[in-house]
C-alpha positions in Angstrom: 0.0 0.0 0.0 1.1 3.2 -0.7 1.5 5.8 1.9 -1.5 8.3 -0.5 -3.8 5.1 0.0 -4.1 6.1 3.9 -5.8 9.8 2.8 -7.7 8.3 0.0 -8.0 5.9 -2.8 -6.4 6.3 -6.1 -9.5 7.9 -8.7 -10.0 6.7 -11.7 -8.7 8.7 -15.0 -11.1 10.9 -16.8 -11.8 13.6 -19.4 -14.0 16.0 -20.9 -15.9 14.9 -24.3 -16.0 17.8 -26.7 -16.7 20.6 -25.9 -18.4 21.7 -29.0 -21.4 19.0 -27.6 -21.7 21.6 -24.6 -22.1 24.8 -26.9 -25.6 25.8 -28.9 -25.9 29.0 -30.9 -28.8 31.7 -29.8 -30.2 35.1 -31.3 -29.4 37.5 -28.2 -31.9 40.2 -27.1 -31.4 43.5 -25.5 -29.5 43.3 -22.4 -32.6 43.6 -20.3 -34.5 41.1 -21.4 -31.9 38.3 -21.5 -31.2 39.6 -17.5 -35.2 39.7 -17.2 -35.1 35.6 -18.2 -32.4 34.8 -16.8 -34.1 35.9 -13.6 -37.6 34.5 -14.4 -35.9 31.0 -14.8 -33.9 31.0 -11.8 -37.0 32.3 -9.2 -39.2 29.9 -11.3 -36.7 27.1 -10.3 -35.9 28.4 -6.6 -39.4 27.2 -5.2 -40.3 27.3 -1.4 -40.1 23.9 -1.4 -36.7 23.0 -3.3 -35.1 25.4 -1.2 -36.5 24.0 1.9 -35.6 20.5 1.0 -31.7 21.8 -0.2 -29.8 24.6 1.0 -27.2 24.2 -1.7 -29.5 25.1 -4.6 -30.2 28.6 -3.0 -26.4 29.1 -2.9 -26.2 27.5 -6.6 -28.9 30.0 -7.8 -27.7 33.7 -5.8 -24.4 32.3 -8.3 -26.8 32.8 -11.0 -28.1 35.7 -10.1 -24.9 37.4 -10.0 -23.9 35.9 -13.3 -26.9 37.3 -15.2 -26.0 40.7 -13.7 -22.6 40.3 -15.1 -23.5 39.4 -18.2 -26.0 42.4 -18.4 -23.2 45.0 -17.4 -20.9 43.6 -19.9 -23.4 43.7 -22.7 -24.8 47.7 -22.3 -21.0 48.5 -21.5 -19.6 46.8 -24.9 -22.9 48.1 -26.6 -22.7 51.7 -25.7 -18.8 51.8 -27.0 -19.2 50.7 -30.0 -22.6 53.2 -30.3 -21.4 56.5 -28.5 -18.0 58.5 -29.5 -17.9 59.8 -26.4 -17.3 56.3 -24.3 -14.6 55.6 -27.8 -13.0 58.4 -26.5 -12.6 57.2 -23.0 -11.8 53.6 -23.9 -9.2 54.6 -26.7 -6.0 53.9 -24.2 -8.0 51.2 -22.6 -6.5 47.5 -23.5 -8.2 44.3 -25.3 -7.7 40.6 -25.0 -6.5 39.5 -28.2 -8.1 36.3 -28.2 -11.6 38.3 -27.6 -10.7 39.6 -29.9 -10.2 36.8 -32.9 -13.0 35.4 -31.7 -15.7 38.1 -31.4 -14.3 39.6 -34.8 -14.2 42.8 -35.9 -18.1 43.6 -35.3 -17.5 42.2 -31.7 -14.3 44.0 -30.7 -16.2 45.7 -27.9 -16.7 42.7 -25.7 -13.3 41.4 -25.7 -12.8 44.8 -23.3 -14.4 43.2 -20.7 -14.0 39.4 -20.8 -11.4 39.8 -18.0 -13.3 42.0 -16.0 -15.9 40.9 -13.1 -18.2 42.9 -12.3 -18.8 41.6 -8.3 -18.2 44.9 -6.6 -19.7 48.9 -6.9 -16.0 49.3 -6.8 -15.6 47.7 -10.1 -18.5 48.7 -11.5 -18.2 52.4 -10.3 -14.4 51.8 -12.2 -16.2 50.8 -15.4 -18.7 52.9 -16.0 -16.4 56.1 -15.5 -13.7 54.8 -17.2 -15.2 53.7 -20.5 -18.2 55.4 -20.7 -17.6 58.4 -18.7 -20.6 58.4 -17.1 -20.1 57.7 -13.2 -22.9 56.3 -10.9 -24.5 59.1 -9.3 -24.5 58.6 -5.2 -28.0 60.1 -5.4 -29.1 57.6 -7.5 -27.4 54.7 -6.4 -25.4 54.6 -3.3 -27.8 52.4 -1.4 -28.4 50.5 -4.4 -24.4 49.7 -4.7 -24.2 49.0 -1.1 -27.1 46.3 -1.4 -25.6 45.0 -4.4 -21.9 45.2 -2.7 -23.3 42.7 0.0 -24.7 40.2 -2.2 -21.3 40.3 -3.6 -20.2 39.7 -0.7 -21.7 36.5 -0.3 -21.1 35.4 -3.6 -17.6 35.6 -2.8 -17.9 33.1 0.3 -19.7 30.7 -2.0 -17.8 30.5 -5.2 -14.1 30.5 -3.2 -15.5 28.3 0.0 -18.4 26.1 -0.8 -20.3 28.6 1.1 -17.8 28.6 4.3 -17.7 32.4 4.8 -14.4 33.4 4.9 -13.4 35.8 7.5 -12.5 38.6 5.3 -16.0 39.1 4.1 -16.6 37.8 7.2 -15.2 41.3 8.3 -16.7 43.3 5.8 -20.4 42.3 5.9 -20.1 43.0 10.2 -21.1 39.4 10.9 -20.8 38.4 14.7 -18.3 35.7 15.5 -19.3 32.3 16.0 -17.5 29.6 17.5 -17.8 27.6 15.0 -17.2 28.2 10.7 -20.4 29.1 9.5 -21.8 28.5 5.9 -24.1 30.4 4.1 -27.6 29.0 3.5 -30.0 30.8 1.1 -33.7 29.9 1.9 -36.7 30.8 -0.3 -37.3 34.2 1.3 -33.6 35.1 0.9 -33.2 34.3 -2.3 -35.8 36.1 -3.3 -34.5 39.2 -1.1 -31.3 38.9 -3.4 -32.5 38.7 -6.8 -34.5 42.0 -5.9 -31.9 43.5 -5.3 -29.9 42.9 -8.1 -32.9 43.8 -10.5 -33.6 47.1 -8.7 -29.9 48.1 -9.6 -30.0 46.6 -13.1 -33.4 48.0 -14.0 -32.0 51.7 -12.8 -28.4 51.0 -14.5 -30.6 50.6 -17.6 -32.8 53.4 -17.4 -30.0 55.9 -15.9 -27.8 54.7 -19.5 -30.7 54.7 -21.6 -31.1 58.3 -20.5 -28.0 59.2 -20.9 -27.5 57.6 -24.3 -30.5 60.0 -25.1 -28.9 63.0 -24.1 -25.8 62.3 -25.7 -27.5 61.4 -29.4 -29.0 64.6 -28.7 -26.4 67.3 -27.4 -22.9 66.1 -27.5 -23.1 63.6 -30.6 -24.4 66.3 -32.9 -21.2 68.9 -32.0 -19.1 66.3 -33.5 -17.7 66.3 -37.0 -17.8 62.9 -37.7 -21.9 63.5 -37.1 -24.3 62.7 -39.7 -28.0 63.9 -39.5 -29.2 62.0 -42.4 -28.2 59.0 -39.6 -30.0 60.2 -36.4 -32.4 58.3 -36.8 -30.7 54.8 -37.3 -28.4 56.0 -34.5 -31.1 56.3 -31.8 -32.6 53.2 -32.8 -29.4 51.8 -31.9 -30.3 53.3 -28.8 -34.0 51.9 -28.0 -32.5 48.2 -29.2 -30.3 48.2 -26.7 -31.8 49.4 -23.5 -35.5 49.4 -24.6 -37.1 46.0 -22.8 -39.9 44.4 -25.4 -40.7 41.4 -22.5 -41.8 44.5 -20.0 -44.1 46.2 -22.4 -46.5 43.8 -22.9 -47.6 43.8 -19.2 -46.7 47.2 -18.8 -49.3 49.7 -17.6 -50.0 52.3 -20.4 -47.9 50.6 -22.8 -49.9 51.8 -25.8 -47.9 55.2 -24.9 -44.6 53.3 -24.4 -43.4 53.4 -28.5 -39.8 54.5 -30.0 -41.7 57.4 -32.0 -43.0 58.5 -29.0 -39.5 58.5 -27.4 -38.2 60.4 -29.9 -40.4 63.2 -30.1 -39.7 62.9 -26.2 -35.9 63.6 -26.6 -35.9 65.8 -29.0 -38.7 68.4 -27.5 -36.4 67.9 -24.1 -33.2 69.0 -26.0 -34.9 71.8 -28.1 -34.6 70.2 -31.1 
């Protein structure tokens, strides 16, 4: 016997199949809505019940939550530079990934700016939004909602890196009294759902505060450039409305009938004296 036999036994060999079984091709939506169903599924998954029954599907599914945020940020923030020559300018000395790169293409260049960038803390996301959009996140808008957001991260943290076992640094952060024991974190029903409303009510503002400001740019700051073509303004703000404009809200929306992209426009423009 071998002195490793006394910790465990040897494993068996094994490997992946390929990998191009695990991928399937999709048409995206706006930003929004894929967050929006991302969402729906996980809640529509996380029952009472299930949660009751497993406390490691509530951590499992906060991961998702988090994830579909993540992917939301990193879709208006790659959207809105290649869209707004204002966030170009701010992201001109910022650095790619290369292999983003080859593999988005030329008509995907944006997101290979943020495939090595998490977006698990307001002090990250604060960082992004100034830095390649140049539009910070206004404390009067959304300090409570970062620091809500900044503790689910948090927690994330302590179940991605520790199976749940909250480390002490976060530990720290998040005030937690000491135990005498390690503790784990367990996500019931009711916290889960605490969590994912959370993370919408910063998500559904990141996308209204952007979609504003997208607005005012096409309006004001766009049109003092020379590379600015009004022949185009139109196509350029439906760039706009595809992007932050959520189709799966409207149709339960209250007063919806109002809620159109002509409607918008007209909106903007009388705002900006056009």
């Amino acid at each position: 016997m071998l002195i490793a036999d006394y910790a465990n036994e040897q494993p068996p060999g094994s490997r992946l199949g390929p990998l191009s079984d695990m991928m399937v091709e999709e048409d995206l939506a706006a930003p929004i809505d894929m967050y929006r169903a991302a969402i729906f599924r996980i809640l529509n998954y996380g029952t009472a019940a299930r949660l009751r029954g497993d406390p490691f599907l509530g951590r499992l599914l906060v991961l998702g939550v988090v994830s579909a945020a993540e992917a939301y940020f990193r879709a208006i923030l790659s959207s809105c530079i290649e869209m707004c020559p204002l966030a170009q300018s701010g992201a001109a000395h910022k650095a790619i990934n290369l292999g983003g790169l080859l593999w988005h293409g030329k008509e995907g260049f944006s997101r290979s700016a943020f495939e090595h960038a998490s977006f698990t803390s307001r002090k990250e996301l604060n960082a992004a939004f100034l830095d390649f959009l140049s539009m910070p996140l206004d404390d009067k808008v959304f300090k409570s909602l970062l620091e809500e957001y900044e503790i689910v991260c948090q927690l994330r943290h302590g179940i991605v890196h520790g199976d749940g076992l909250l480390p002490g640094k976060n530990a720290v952060q998040l005030d937690i009294p000491r135990y005498g024991r390690p503790v784990r974190i367990t996500v019931n029903y009711a916290h889960l759902q605490d969590i994912a409303s959370v993370v919408t009510t910063l998500v559904a503002t990141v996308n209204r505060e952007t979609f504003s400001k997208m607005c005012e740019r096409w309006a004001i700051q766009w049109r003092k450039r020379a590379d600015w073509d009004v022949s185009k303004e139109t196509a350029r703000f439906n760039a706009i409305w595809a992007v932050f404009h959520s189709t799966e809200e409207l149709k339960t929306r209250r007063g919806r009938s109002q809620v159109t992209r002509a409607r918008c426009l007209a909106a903007v423009k009388l705002a900006n004296g056009l």
